[in-house]
C-alpha positions as CSV (number, residue, x, y, z in Angstrom):
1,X,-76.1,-15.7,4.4
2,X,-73.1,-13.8,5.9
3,X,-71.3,-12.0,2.8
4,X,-67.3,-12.1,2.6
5,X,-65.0,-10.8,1.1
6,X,-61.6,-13.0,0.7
7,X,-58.8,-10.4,1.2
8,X,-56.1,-10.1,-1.9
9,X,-58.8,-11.7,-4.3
10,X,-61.3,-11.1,-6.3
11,X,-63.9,-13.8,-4.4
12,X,-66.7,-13.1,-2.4
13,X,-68.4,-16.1,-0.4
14,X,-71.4,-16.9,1.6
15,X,-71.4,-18.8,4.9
16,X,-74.8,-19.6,6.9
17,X,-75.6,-21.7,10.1
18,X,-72.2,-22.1,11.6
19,X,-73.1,-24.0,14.4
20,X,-73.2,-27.7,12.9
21,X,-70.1,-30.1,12.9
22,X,-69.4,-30.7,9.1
23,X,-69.3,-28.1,6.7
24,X,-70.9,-28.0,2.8
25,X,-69.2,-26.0,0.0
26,X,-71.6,-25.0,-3.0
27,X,-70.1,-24.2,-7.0
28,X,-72.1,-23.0,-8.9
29,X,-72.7,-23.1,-12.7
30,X,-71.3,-20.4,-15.4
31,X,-73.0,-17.2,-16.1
32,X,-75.0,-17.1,-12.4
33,X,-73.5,-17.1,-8.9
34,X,-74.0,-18.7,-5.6
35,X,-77.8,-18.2,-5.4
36,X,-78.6,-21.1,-7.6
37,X,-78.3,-23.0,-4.4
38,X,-80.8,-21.0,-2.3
39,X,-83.0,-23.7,-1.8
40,X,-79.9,-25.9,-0.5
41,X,-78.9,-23.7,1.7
42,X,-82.5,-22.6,3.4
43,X,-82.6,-26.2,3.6
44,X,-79.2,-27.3,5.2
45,X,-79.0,-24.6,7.3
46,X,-80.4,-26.1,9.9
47,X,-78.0,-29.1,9.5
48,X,-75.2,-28.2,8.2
49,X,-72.5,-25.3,8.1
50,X,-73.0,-24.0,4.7
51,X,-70.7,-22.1,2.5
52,X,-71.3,-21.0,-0.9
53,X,-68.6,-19.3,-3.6
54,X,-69.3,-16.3,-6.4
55,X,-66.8,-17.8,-8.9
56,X,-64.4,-14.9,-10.6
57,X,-66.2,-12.8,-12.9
58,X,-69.8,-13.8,-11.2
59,X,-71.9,-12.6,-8.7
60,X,-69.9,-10.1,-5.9
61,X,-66.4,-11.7,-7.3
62,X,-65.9,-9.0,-10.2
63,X,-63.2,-6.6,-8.5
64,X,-60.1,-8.3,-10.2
65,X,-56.4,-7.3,-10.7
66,X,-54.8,-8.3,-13.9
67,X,-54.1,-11.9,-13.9
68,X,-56.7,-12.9,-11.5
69,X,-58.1,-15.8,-13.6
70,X,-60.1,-18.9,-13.1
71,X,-58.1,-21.4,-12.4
72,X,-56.5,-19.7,-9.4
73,X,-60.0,-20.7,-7.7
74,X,-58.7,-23.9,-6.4
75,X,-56.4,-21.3,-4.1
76,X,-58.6,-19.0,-3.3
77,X,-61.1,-21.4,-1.7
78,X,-58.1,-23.1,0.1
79,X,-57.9,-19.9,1.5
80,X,-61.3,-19.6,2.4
81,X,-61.1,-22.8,4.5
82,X,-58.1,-21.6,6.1
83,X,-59.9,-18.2,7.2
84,X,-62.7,-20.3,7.9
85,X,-60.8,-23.3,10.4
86,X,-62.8,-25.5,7.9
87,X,-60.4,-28.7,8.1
88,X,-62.4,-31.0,5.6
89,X,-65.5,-30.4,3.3
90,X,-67.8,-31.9,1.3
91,X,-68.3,-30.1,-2.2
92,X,-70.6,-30.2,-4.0
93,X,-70.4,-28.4,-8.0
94,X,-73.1,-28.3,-10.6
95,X,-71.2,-27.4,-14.3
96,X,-69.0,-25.6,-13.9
97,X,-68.5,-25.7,-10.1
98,X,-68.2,-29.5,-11.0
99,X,-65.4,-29.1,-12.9
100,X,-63.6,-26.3,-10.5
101,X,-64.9,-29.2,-7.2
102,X,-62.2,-31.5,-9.1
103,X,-58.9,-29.4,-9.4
104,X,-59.8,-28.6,-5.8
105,X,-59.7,-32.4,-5.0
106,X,-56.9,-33.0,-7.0
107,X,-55.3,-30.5,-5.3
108,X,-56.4,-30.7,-2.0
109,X,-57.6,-34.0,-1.8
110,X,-56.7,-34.2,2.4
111,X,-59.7,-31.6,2.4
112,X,-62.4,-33.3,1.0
113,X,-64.8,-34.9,2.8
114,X,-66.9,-36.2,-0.1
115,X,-67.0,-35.1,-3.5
116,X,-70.6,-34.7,-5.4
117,X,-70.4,-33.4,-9.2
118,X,-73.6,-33.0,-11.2
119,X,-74.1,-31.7,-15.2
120,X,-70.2,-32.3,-15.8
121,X,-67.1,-34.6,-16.5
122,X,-64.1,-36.5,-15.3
123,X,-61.8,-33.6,-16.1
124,X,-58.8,-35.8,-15.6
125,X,-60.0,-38.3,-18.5
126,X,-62.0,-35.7,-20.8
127,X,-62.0,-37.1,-24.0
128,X,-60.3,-34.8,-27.0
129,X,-63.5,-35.5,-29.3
130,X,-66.0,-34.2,-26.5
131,X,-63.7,-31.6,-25.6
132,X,-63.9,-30.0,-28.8
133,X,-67.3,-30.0,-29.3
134,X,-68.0,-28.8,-26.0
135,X,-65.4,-25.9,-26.6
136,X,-67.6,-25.0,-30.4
137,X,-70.8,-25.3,-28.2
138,X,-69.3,-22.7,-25.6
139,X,-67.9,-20.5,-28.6
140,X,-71.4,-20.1,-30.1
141,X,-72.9,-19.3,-26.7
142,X,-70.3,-16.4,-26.6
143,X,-71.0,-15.1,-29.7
144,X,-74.5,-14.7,-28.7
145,X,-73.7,-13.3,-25.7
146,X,-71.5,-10.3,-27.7
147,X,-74.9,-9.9,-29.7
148,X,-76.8,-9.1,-26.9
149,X,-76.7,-10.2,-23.3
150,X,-81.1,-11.1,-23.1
151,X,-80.3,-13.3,-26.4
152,X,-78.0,-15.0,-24.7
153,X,-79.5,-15.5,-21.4
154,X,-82.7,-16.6,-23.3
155,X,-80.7,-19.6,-25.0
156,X,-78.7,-20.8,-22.0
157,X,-82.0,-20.6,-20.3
158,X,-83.1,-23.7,-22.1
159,X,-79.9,-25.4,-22.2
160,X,-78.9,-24.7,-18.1
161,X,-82.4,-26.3,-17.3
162,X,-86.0,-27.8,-17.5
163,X,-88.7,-26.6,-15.3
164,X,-90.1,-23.4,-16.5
165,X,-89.7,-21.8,-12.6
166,X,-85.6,-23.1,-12.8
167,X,-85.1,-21.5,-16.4
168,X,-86.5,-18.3,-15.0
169,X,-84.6,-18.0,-12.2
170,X,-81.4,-19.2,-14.2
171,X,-82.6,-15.9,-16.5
172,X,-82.9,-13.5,-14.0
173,X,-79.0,-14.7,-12.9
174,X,-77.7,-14.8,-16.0
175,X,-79.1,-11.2,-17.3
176,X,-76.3,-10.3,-14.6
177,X,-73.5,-11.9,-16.0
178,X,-71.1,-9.0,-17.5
179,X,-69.8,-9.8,-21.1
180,X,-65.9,-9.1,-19.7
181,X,-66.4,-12.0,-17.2
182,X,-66.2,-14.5,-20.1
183,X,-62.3,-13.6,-20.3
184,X,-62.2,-15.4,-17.2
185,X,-63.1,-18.8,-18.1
186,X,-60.4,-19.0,-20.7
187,X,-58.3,-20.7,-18.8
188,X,-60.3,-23.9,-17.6
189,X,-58.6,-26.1,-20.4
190,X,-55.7,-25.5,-18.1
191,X,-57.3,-27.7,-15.5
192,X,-58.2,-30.6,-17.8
193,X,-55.8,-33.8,-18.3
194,X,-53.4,-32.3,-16.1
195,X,-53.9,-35.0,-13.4
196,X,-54.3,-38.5,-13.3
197,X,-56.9,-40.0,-10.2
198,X,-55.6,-41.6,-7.6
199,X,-56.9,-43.9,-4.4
200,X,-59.9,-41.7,-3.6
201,X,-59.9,-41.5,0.2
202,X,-63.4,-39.9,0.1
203,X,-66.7,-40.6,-1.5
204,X,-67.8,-39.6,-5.1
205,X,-71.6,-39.4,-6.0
206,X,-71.8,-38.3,-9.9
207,X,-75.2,-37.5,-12.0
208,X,-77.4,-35.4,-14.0
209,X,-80.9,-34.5,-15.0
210,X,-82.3,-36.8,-17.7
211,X,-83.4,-34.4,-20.1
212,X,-79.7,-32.9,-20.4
213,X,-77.7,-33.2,-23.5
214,X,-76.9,-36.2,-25.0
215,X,-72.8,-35.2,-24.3
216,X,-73.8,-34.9,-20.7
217,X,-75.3,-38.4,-20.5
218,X,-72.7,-39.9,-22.3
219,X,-69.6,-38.0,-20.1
220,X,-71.3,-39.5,-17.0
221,X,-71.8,-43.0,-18.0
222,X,-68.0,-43.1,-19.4
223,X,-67.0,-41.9,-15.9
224,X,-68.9,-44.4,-14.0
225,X,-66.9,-47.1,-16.2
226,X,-63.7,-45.6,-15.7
227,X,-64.6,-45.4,-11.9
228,X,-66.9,-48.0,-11.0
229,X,-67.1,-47.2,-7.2
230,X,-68.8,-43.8,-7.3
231,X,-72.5,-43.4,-6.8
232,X,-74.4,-42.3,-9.6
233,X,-78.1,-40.4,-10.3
234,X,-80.1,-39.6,-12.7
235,X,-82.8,-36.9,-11.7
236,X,-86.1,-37.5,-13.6
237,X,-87.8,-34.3,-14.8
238,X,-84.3,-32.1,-14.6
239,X,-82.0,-31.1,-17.1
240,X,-78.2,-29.6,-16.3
241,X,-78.8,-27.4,-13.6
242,X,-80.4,-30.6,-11.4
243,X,-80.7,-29.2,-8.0
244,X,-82.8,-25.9,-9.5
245,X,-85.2,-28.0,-11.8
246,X,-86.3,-30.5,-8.7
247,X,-84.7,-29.2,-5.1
248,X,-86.4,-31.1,-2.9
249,X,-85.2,-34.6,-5.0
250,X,-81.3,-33.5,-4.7
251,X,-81.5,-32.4,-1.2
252,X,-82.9,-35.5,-0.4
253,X,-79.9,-37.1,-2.5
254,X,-77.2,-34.9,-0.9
255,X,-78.7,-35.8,2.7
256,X,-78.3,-39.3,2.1
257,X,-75.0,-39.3,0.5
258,X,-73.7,-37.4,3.5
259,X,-75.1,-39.4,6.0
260,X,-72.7,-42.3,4.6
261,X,-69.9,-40.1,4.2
């Protein structure tokens, strides 16, 4: 993939096989960067113009200015497009990427195409409870990762995914994560209940691997009830990370999704 910087920012982004009509836009999970979705993009290369993001504080996107945070993403990849003369999209975000795929759409909604958001939650209707305990969860990670860096990487291993290739690769990302790029994230609360959802003038596919947490399960089923139209999937043999623990399955899914975009 074609590396690029995004002048007056901090983000660096990825764009392969321009020569296809519609455009894909990959987020990627905390702690590793945009090549969690190699095998996406060796495989929708050929098919589709592919663009992938290192999220502040991951990957190449770790030259910041004082108050380059998080939730200035949404911007940044508007940006992008912009540069780009990408009109619409369709995103696609796994974790975290899921949750930063939705304040884009909120924001932009006129430039998504279709909207696919695996291993998270409706971030406009994220319950206080869940919210908490996913914030404790997050805080014990952290302190782990102040400990030491391999302790920390070995724990989110098994918690990011299920396959024993996926959790090694999610390692071998995650040993690269520097410990001042948490500062970052502190201001994704700031994206959460801030909107309400509107008409949805584009299609929404939701899921996760089976074998993710219990929280996980329960966010997605809650969202299917509160938005009855979107597609749903549960990968068998996957965890959080679902397009890393079986590829071949959610490029299948993603194809077919597309197609009726």
């Amino acid at each position: 993939m074609k590396q690029i910087r995004l002048e007056n920012s901090p983000v660096t982004y990825y764009v392969s096989g321009t020569g296809h009509e519609e455009w894909v836009l990959f987020l990627h999970a905390a702690f590793v960067h945009h090549e969690m979705f190699r095998s996406q993009t060796e495989y929708f290369k050929d098919k589709y113009n592919v663009l992938a993001v290192d999220m502040i504080g991951h990957g190449q996107s770790t030259d910041t200015e004082k108050g380059d945070t998080i939730d200035k993403m949404s911007i940044w990849i508007r940006e992008i497009l912009e540069k780009e003369k990408i009109g619409q999209v369709h995103i696609v975000g796994v974790s975290l990427g899921a949750v930063l795929a939705q304040d884009f759409a909120n924001r932009y909604p006129g430039a998504v195409r279709s909207l696919a958001c695996f291993g998270g939650y409706d971030i406009n209707h994220f319950d206080r409870k869940m919210q908490k305990e996913n914030g404790a969860a997050q805080m014990l990670m952290m302190l782990k990762a102040l400990f030491s860096v391999k302790w920390f990487a070995e724990a989110n291993k098994k918690i990011s995914a299920y396959t024993p290739q996926a959790q090694s690769d999610f390692y071998e990302m995650n040993l690269r994560f520097p410990k001042k790029s948490f500062m970052y994230l502190a201001s994704l609360n700031s994206m959460v209940n801030v909107h309400q959802t509107g008409t949805r003038n584009y299609p929404l596919l939701i899921g996760c691997g089976e074998h993710d947490i219990p929280m996980e399960l329960a966010a997605v089923e809650t969202w299917k009830e509160r938005e009855p139209g979107c597609q749903v999937v549960i990968f068998k043999n996957a965890g959080h990370c679902v397009n890393m623990d079986v590829p071949q399955e959610f490029n299948r899914v993603m194809e077919a999704f597309w197609a009726l975009s």
